[in-house]
C-alpha positions as CSV (number, residue, x, y, z in Angstrom):
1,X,0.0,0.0,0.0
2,X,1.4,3.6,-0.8
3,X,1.4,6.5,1.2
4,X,0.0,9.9,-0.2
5,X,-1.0,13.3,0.2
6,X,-4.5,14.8,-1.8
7,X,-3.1,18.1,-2.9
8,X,-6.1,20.6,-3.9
9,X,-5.8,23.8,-5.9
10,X,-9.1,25.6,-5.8
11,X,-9.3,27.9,-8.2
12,X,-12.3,30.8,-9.3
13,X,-13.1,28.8,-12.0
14,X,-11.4,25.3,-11.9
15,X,-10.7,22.7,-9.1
16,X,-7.6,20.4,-9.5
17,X,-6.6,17.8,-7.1
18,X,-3.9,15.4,-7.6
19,X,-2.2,12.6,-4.8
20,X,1.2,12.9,-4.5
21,X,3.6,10.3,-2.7
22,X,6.2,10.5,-0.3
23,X,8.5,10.8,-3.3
24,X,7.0,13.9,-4.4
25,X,5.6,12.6,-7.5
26,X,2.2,12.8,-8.8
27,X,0.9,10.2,-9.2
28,X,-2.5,11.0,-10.3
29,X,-4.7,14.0,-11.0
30,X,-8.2,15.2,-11.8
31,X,-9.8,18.5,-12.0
32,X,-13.5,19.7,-12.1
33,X,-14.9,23.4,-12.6
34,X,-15.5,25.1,-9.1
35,X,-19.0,26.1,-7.9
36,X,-17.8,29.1,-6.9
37,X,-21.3,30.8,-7.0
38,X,-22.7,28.1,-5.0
39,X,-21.5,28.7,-2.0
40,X,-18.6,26.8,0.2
41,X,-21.0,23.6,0.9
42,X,-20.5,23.1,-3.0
43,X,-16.8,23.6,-3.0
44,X,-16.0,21.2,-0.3
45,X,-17.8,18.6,-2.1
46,X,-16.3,19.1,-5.3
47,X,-13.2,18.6,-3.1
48,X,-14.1,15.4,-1.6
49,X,-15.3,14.3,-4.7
50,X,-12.2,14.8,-6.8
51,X,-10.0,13.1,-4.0
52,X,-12.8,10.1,-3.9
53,X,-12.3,9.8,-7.6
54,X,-8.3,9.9,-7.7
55,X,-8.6,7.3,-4.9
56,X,-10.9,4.7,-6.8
57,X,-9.0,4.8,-9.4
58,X,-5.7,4.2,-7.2
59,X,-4.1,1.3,-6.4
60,X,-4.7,0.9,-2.1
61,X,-3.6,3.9,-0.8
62,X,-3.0,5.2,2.3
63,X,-3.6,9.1,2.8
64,X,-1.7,10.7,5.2
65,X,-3.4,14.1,4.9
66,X,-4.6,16.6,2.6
67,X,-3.2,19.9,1.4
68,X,-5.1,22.8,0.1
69,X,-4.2,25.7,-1.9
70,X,-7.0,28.3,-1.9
71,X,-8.2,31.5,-3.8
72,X,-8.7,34.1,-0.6
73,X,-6.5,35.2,2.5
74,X,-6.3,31.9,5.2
75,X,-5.8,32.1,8.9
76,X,-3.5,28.9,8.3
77,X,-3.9,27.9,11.9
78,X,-7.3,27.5,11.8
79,X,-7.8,26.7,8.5
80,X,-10.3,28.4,8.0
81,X,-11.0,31.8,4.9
82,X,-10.6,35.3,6.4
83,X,-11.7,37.2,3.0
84,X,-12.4,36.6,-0.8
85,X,-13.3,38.0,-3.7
86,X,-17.1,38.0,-4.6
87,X,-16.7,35.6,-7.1
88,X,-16.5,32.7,-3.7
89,X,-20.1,33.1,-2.4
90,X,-19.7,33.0,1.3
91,X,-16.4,31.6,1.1
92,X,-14.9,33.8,4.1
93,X,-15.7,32.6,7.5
94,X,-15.5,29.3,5.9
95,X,-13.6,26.5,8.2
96,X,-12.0,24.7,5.3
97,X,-9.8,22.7,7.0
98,X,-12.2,21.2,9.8
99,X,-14.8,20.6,7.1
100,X,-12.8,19.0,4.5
101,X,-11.6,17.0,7.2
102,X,-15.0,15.8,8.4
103,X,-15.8,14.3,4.5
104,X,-12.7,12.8,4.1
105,X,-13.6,10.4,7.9
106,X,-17.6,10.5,6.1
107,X,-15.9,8.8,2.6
108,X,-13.7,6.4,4.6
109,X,-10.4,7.8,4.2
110,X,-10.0,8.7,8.1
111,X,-8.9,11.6,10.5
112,X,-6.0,13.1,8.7
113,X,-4.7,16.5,9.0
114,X,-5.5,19.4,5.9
115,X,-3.3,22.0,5.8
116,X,-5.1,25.3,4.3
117,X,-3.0,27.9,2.6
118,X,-3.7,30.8,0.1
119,X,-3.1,29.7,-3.7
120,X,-0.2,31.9,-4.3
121,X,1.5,30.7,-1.4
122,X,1.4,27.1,-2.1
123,X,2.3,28.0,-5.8
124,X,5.2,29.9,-3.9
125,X,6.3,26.8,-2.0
126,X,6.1,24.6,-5.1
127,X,8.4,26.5,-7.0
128,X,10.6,26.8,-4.0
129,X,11.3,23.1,-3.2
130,X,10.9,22.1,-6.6
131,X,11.0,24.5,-9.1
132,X,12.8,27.8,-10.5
133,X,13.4,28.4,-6.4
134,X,15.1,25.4,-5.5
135,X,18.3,25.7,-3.4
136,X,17.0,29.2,-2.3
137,X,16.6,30.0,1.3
138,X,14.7,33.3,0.6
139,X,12.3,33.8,-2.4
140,X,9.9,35.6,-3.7
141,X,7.2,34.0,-6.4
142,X,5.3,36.6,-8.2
143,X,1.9,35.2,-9.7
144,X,0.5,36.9,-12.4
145,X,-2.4,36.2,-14.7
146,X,-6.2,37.4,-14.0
147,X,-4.7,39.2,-11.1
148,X,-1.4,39.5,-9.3
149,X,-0.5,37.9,-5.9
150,X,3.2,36.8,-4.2
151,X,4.4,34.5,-1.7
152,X,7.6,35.5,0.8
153,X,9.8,32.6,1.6
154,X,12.2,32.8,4.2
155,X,14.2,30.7,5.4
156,X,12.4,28.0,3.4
157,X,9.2,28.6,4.9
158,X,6.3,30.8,3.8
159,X,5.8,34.3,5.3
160,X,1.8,35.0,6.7
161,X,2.5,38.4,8.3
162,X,0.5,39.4,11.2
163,X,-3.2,39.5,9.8
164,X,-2.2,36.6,7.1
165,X,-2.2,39.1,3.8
166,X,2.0,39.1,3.5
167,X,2.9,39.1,-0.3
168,X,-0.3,40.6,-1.2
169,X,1.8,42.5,-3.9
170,X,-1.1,43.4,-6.5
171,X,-2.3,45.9,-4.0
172,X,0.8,48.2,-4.0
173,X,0.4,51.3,-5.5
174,X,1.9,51.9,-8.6
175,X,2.6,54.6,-11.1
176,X,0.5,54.8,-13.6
177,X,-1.9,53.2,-12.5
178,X,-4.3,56.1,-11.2
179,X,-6.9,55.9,-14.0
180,X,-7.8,52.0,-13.4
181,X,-9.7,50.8,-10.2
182,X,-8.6,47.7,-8.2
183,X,-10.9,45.0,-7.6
184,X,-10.3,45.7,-4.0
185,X,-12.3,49.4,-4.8
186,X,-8.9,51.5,-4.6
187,X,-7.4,53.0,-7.4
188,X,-3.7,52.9,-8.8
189,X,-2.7,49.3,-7.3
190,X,-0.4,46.9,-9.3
191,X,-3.6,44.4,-9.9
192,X,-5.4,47.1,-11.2
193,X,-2.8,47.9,-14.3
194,X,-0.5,44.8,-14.3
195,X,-2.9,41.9,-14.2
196,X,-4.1,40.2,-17.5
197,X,-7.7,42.2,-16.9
198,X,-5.8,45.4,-15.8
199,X,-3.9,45.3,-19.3
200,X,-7.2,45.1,-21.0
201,X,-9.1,47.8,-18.8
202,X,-5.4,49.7,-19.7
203,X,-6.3,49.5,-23.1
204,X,-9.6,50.4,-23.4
205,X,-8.7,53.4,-21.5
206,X,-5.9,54.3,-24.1
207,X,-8.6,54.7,-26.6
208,X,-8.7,51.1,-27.6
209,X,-10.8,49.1,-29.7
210,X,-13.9,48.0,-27.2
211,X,-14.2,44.7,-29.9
212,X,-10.8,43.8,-28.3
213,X,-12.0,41.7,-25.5
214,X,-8.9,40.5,-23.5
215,X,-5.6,40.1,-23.1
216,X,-4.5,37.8,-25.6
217,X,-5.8,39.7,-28.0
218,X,-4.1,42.8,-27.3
219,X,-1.0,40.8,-28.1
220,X,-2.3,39.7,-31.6
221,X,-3.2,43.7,-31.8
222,X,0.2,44.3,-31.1
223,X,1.7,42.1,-32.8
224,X,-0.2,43.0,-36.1
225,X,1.0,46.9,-35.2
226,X,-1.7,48.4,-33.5
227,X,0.3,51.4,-31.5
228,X,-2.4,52.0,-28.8
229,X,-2.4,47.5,-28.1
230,X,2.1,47.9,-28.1
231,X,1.8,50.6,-25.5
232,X,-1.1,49.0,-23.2
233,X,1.2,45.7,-23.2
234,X,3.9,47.0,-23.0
235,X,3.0,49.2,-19.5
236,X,1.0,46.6,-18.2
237,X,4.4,44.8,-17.8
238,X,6.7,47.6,-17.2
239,X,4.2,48.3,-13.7
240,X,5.0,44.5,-12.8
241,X,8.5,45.1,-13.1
242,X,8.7,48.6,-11.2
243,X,7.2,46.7,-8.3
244,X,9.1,44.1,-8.2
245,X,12.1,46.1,-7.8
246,X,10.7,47.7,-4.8
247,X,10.0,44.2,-3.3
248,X,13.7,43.5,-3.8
249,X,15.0,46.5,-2.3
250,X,12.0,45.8,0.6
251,X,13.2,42.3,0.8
252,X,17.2,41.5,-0.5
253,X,15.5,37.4,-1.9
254,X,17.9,35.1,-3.2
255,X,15.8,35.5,-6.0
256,X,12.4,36.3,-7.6
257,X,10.2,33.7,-9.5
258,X,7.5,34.9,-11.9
259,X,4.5,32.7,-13.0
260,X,1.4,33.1,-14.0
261,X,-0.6,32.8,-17.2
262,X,-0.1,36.2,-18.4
263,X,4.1,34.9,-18.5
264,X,3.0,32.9,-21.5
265,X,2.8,35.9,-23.7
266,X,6.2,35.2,-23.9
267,X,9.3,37.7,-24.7
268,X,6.9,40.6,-25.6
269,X,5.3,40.4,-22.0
270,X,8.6,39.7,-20.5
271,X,11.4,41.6,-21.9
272,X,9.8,45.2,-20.8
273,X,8.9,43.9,-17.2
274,X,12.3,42.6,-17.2
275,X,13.9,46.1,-18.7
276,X,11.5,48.2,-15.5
277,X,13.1,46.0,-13.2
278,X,16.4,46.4,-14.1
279,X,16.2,50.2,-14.7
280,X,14.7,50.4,-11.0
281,X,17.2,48.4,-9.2
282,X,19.9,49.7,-6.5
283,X,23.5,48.9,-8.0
284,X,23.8,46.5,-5.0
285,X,20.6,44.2,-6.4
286,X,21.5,44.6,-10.3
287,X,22.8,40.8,-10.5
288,X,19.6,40.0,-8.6
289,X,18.3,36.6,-10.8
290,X,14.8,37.2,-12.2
291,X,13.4,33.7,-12.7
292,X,11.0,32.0,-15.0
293,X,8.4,29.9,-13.1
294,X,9.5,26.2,-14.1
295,X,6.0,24.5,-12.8
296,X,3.3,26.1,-14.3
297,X,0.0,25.2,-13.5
298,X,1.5,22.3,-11.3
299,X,3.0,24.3,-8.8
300,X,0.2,25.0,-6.3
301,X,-0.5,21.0,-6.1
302,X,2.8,20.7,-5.4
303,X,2.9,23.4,-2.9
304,X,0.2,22.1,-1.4
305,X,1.6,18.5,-1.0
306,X,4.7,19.8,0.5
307,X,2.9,21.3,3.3
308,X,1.0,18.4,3.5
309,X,4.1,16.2,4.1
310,X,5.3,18.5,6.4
311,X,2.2,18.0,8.5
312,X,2.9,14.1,8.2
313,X,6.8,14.6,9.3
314,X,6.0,17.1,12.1
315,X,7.2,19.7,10.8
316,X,6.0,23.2,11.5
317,X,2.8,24.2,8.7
318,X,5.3,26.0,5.9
């Protein structure tokens, strides 16, 4: 019989679940769309349902606990969601945590431990024992695709802060960023102008095209020469980069991962965040490494699985 881990990533529109063995290999996965709207009862069970089908389809397995990698802020103590977006109906307050753990001992699988952490944090900690981090005592893991989130390691372990919102980097303010409103309600924060919807709101601001309707089409724009879709890409990522030179003044890392789905652009997205980074850097940080994410997608299953282990092993909840 192996020993796993069912690592979650709950996501605003997709769930993924995988179980993971001692090893740190998947060994399985299977994802489901989340019913965000429906409120957390609907969550959980799309949860416990994804980890009873990985575990049917398994060969005997024992699970050792779960780990969970969550949209939202998360008293990881408790386990349990301080805030969320609207788009998790009655997701904060939520005790994640206890009542995943209650329908994993109603399916059979037993009292086990879940460890509960933000999304962005167990991406973090993915790419920090496995992926572009690796060998790093103190990272930073910069997330960006419908919005913009980080997670702080030090000293190998992820940094909470004092009311659990530490690497909530999309809400810095930002140059030029005073014409586009946050999703938080505030104007001129990094989400609001360096997010894959920021670049787009960005645009349509610039005078753009209102047919355009996201960001991937702003790069076809661009890349077919539209002036007005060059310069809304290419400041969406130069605001990315300006702040992540002020989190490496703020916080000297080892070095700083960036991930995300708006990284797929590719050089066009990358090579003018990378260009504001370097122009805003001390001379002490200029050979500062600036890392592709090497995990993709993967990363907050495997974040979550680490902390999971780390529950099993006694270690403290990274």
């Amino acid at each position: 019989m192996v020993d796993v881990v069912v690592a979650v990533d709950v996501g605003g529109t997709k769930t993924a679940a995988a179980l993971v063995d001692a090893e740190h290999t998947i060994l399985d996965t299977a994802t489901a769309p989340t019913p965000a709207a429906d409120g957390p009862g609907a969550v959980i069970a799309t949860i416990v349902d994804l980890a009873s089908t990985l575990l049917s389809r398994t060969e005997p397995a024992r699970v050792r606990a779960a780990g969970i990698g969550t949209a939202g802020v998360v008293d990881v103590p408790r386990g349990a969601i301080i805030s969320a977006t609207d788009t998790f109906a009655g997701w904060p307050g939520t005790p994640v945590a206890a009542r995943v753990a209650d329908e994993l001992v109603r399916i059979g699988v037993g009292a086990v431990p879940v460890h509960v952490q933000n999304d962005v944090d167990a991406c973090a900690l993915g790419e920090a024992r496995y992926g572009a981090a690796r060998g790093a005592s103190d990272a930073v893991v910069v997330a960006v695709g419908t919005g913009v989130g980080a997670g702080v390691i030090v000293g190998g372990r992820v940094i909470r802060g004092a009311r659990h919102v530490a690497g909530e980097i999309g809400h810095l303010p930002i140059a030029g960023a005073d014409h586009l409103r946050c999703p938080c309600g505030r104007p001129g924060h990094l989400e609001a102008l360096g997010s894959g919807i920021g670049m787009h709101r960005h645009y349509l601001a610039l005078g753009g095209d209102p047919a355009v309707a996201d960001a991937r089409r702003i790069v076809a724009r661009a890349d077919s020469g539209d002036a007005i879709a060059r310069r809304a890409l290419e400041e969406s990522a130069a605001a990315v980069g300006r702040a992540l030179a002020g989190v490496a003044t703020l916080l000297d890392p080892e070095c700083i991962v960036v991930t995300g789905g708006v990284t797929g652009i590719g050089e066009e997205w990358w090579l003018p965040m990378e260009r504001a980074f370097r122009d805003e850097l001390i001379d002490v940080l200029t050979d500062l490494p600036l890392r592709r994410g090497e995990l993709g997608g993967a990363a907050q299953l495997y974040g979550a699985a680490a902390a999971a282990w780390d529950r099993v092993d006694g270690k403290s909840a990274s």
